[in-house]
N, C-alpha and C positions, 0 to 999 in steps of 0.2 A: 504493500500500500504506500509505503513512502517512498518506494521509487519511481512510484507514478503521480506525484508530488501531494497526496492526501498526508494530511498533517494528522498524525497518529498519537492521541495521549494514552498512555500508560499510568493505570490507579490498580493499589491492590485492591483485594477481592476482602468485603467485612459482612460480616452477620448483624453489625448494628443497624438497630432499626432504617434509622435516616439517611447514611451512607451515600446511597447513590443518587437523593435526593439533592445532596449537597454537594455531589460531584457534577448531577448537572446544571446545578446554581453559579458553577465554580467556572465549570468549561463552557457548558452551551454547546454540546455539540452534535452534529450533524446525521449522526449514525450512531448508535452502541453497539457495539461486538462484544460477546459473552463467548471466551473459548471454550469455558469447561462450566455450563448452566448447572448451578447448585439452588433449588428454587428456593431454599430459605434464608439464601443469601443476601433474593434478588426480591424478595415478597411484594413488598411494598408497590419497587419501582415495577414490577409486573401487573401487580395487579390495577394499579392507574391508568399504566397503558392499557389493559384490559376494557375499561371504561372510559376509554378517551381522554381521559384527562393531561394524561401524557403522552404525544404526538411525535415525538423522534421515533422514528423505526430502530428496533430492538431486532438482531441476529443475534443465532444463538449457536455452540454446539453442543445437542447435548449425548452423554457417554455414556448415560444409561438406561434401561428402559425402566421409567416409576414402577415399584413395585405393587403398588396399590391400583386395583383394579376396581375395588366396588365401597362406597358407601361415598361418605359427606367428604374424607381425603380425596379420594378418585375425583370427585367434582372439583374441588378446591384445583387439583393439581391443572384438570381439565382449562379451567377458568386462566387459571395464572400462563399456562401456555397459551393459551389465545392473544396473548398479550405478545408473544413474539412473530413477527412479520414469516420472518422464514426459522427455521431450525436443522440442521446441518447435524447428521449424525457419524460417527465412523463406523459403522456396521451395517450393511443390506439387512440383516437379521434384527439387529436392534430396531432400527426405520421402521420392518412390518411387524414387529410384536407391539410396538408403541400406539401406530397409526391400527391396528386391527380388533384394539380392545378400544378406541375410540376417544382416548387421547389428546388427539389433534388431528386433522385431516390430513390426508394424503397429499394433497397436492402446495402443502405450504413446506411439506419435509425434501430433503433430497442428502443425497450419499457421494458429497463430489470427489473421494480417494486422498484424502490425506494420507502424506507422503512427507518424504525428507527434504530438508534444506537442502540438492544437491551442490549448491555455492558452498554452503558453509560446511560440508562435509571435504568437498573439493579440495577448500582453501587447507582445511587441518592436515588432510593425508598428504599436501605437497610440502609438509613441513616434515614428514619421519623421513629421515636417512635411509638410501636405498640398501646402505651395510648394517641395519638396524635387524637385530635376531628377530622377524616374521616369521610370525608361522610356529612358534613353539607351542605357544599356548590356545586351548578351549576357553573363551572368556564367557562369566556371567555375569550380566551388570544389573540383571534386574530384583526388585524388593517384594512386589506384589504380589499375592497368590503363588509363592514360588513352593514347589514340590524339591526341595534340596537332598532329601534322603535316595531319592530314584536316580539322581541323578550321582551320589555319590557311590551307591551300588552301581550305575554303572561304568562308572568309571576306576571301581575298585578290580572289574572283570576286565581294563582295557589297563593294565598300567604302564605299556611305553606311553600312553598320552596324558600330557597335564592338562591339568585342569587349573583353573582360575578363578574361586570367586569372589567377587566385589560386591557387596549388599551391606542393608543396613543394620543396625545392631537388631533394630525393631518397626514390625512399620504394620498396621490394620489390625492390631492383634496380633501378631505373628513375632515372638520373638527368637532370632537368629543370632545369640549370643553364645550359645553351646556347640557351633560351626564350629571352629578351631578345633576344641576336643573331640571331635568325630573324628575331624581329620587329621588328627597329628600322627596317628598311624601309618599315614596313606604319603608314601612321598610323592609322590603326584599327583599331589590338592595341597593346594597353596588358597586361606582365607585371609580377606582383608576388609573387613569392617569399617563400615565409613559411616559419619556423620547423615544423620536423613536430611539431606539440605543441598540445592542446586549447586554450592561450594563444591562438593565431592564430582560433579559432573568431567571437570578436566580430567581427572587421575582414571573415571569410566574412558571415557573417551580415547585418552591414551592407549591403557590397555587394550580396548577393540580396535584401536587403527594399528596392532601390533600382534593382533591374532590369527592363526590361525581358521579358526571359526568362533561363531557365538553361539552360545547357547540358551536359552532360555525353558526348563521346565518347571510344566503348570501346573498346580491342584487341580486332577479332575473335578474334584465335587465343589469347585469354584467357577466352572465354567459357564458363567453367566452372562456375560458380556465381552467386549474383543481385547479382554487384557494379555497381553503381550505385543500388542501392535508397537508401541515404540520400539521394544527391540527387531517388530521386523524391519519397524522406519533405518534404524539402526544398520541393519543389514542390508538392504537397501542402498543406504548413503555411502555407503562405505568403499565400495560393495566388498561384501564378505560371505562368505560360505553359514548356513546356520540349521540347527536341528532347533524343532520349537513342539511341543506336545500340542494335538488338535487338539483344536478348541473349535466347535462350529459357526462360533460369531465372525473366524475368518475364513474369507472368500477362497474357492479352489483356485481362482486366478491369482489370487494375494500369494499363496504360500505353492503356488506352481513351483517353484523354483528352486524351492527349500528342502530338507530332509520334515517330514513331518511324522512323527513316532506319537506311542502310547504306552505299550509295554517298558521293563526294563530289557530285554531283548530286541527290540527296536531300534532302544539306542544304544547299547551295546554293536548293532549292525553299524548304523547310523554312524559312530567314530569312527569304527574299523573302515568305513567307505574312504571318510573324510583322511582318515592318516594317508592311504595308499592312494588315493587319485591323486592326478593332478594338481593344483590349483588354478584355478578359472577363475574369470569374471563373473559375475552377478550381473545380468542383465535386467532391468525393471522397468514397468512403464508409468510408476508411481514418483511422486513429485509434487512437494509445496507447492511449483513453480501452478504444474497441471491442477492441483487441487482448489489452487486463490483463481485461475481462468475459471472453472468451475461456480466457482462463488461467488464471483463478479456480476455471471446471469443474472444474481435476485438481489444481490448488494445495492447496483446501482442505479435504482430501477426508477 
C-alpha cells in the first residue's frame, strides 16, 4: 500500500472499550484494515459501523471461523460482522464453514492467497554467505499447536539428521519448557527456546534461511483452522524444502509441493526422502505481492 503512495498508519491492537474510537478521532482515516479480526477487540467500533453511524469502510481478515453457531452470541457475532465491508479469510475451508452457518454472506467474503513477502525474503537470503554450512539442519520455528513429541520420535529413528528446534518457552496453553530434557539424549536435536515476542523472529529467520528443510508438526486434534500456514509462507519465501502434518484447512494446491505426512512413519519417510534427494527449488504461485492485487478488487472500491 505504501508503495503505491497510500499513507499507511500503524496503531496497536487494545480490548479497551474506546480505543478505536479514538484512533479514528486521532487519524480520520480513509479505510480500516483489520489483519487479524479479534471481534472483542473491535466491538464497539463494529458495531457502529453496523448501524451507520460509522461510515469508513472496515476490511477485515478474519482466521477463524466463530465458534458459536446458535443463540443471542451467534446473533451478536452475526451483527458485529455486518459491520465489515469485505472480510478476507486465509482458508477456502474456513470462508464456507463461516458463510454456510450464516454468518455473513457469501459474496462480501473472498480467499485472495496470502503469501510471502517475496522482496523481503529475497533481500535476507542474499545476505547468507554462499560458504555458509546449508543444509545441515531440519529447522522448526513454529509455537502453535505444535505436536513436538512425533516429531522427536521421528527423528530419534533418523539420527544422521538434525534437527533444530526454535519455539517458545510457552505459548496457548502449551508449555515447551521440558524440550531440552527430552532431548539431551538425542545428539541430533538441538533446543533453543526463545522469548514469545517478534524480537526472536531474526535468530527464526536465520536458522530457516540456513536449513536444510523446515518442519512444522501439528496436533491432530487441533486441527481446526489453517494453523501452520506461516511456516508454509515460510517455505515458500525462502524457498525451502518442508514436511508439514495435514491439516485440511490447507489447500491440495497450497501444500502440492511439500512433503505432507500424519503418521510417525510418514515422517520418518519424509526425512529419509529429504537427506538423499537432491536439493531443488521450491516453486510457488503464492505471494503478498499476488494476494494485496487480490484485495485491491474490494479495497478500492
Amino acid at each position: 500500500m505504501e508503495a503505491e503512495g497510500h499513507d499507511v498508519i500503524w496503531s496497536d491492537e487494545s480490548q479497551a472499550w474506546l480505543n478505536d474510537i479514538k484512533l479514528l478521532k486521532l487519524y480520520r482515516p480513509d479505510i480500516i484494515f483489520v489483519p487479524n479480526l479479534n471481534l472483542r477487540s473491535h466491538i464497539l467500533l463494529l458495531l457502529l459501523s453496523s448501524i451507520h453511524i460509522i461510515r469508513i469502510p472496515i476490511y477485515a481478515y478474519l482466521h477463524h471461523e466463530p465458534k458459536v453457531k446458535k443463540g443471542f452470541k451467534s446473533l451478536l457475532y452475526k451483527i458485529l460482522l455486518s459491520g465489515v465491508v469485505h472480510i478476507f479469510f486465509l482458508s477456502q475451508k474456513t470462508m464456507e464453514e463461516t458463510t454456510a452457518c450464516g454468518l455473513v454472506k457469501p459474496c462480501k467474503c473472498s480467499v485472495p492467497g496470502w503469501g510471502p513477502d517475496t522482496k523481503f525474503y529475497g533481500d535476507a537470503t542474499s545476505k547468507v554467505s554462499p560458504d555458509s554450512e546449508d543444509g545441515e539442519w531440519f529447522v522448526s520455528t513454529g509455537k502453535e499447536c505444535r505436536d513436538f513429541d512425533i516429531l522427536i520420535k521421528a527423528f530419534e529413528r533418523v539420527p544422521k539428521a538434525k534437527l533444530h528446534i526454535l519455539t517458545a518457552k510457552a505459548h496457548g496453553g502449551a508449555n515447551y519448557e521440558d524440550l531440552p530434557s527430552k532431548c539431551e539424549h538425542l545428539p541430533n536435536i538441538k533446543v533453543t527456546l526463545m522469548e514469545n515476542s517478534g524480537n526472536s523472529f531474526p535468530v527464526m529467520l536465520d536458522a530457516m534461511m540456513r536449513a536444510r528443510a523446515l518442519v512444522c508438526p501439528l496436533k491432530r486434534d487441533k486441527l481446526n483452522y489453517c494453523v501452520g500456514l506461516s511456516t508454509i509462507a515460510d517455505a515458500e519465501g525462502l524457498p525451502k524444502p518442508l514436511i508439514i502434518t495435514r491439516n485440511p484447512y490447507h489447500s491440495i494446491d497450497r501444500v502440492k509441493n511439500f512433503n505432507v505426512v500424519e503418521s510417525v512413519e510418514d515422517w520418518v519417510n519424509a526425512i529419509n526422502e529429504l537427506l538423499n534427494e537432491k536439493r531443488c527449488r521450491i516453486e510457488s504461485d503464492y505471494s503478498m505481492r499476488k494476494c494485496y492485487e487480490q484485495m485491491k478488487m474490494h479495497l478500492y472500491k
